[in-house]
C-alpha positions as CSV (number, residue, x, y, z in Angstrom):
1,X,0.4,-8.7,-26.2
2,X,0.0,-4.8,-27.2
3,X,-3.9,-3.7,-27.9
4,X,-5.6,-0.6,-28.1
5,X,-7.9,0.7,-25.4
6,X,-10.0,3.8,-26.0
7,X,-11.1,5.5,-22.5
8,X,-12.6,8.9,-21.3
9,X,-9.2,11.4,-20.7
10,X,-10.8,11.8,-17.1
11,X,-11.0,8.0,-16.7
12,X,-7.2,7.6,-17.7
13,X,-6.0,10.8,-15.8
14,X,-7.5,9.3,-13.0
15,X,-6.0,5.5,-13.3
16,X,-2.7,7.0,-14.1
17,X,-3.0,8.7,-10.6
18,X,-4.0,5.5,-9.0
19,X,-1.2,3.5,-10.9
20,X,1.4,6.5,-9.2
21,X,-0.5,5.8,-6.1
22,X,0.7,1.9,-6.0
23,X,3.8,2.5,-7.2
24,X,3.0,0.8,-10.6
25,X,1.6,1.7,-14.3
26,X,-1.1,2.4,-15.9
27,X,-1.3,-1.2,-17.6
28,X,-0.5,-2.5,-14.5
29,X,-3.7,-1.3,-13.0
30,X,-5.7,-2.3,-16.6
31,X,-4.4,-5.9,-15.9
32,X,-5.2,-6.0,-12.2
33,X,-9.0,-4.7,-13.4
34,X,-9.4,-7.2,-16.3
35,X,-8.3,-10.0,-14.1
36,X,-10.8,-9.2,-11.4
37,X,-13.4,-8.8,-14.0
38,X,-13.2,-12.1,-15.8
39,X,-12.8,-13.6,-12.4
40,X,-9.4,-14.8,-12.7
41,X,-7.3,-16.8,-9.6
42,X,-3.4,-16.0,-11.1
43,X,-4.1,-12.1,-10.1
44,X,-1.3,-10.9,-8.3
45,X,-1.3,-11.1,-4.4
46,X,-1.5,-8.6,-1.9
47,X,1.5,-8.1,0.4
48,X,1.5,-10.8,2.6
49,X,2.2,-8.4,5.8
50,X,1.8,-4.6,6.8
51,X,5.8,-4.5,6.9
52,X,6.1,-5.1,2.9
53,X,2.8,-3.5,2.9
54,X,4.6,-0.3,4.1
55,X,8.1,-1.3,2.8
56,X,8.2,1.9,0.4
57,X,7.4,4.2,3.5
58,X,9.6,3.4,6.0
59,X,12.0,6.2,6.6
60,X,9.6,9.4,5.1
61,X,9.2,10.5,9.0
62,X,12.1,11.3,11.0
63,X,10.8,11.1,14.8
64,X,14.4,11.9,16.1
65,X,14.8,9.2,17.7
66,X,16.5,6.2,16.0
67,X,14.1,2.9,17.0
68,X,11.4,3.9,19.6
69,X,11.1,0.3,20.2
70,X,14.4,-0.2,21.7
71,X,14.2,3.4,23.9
72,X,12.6,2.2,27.2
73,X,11.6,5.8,28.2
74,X,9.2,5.7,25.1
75,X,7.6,2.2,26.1
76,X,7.7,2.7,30.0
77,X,4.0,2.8,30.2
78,X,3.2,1.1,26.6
79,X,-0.2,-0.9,27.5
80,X,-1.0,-0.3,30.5
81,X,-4.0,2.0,29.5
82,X,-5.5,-0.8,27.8
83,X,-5.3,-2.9,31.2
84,X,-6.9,-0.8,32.8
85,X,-10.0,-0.7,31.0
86,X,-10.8,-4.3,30.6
């Protein structure tokens, strides 16, 4: 259903910043706020992991190197700080 919503401009500049934040609209973000407001359970969930969490970030930084998980010579000493100081 369409309605009409009379805000502040500074209110709506600064939910259509937050919308561009998540990746989503401005009535996205109005739904997500009246749903928490009127205390409803269907509100959409959160990302059930950090890798869809972070899904629309993977591949901004290029580190050079390809996978640093696979390249032994960056995990040669990976933890071993941490044993040390238990």
């Amino acid at each position: 259903m369409k309605t009409t919503v009379e805000i502040p401009d500074e209110l709506y500049r600064q939910a259509k910043i937050e919308a561009a934040r998540r990746g989503g609209k401005v009535k996205d973000l109005v739904e997500q706020g009246l749903r928490l407001a009127l205390g409803a359970h269907d509100a959409p969930r959160r990302p059930s992991s950090l890798s869809a969490l972070m899904e629309r970030a993977r591949g901004i930084v290029d580190s050079g190197v390809s996978d640093l998980a696979s390249n032994p010579e960056h995990l040669a000493a990976f933890g071993r700080d941490a044993l040390r100081h238990r």
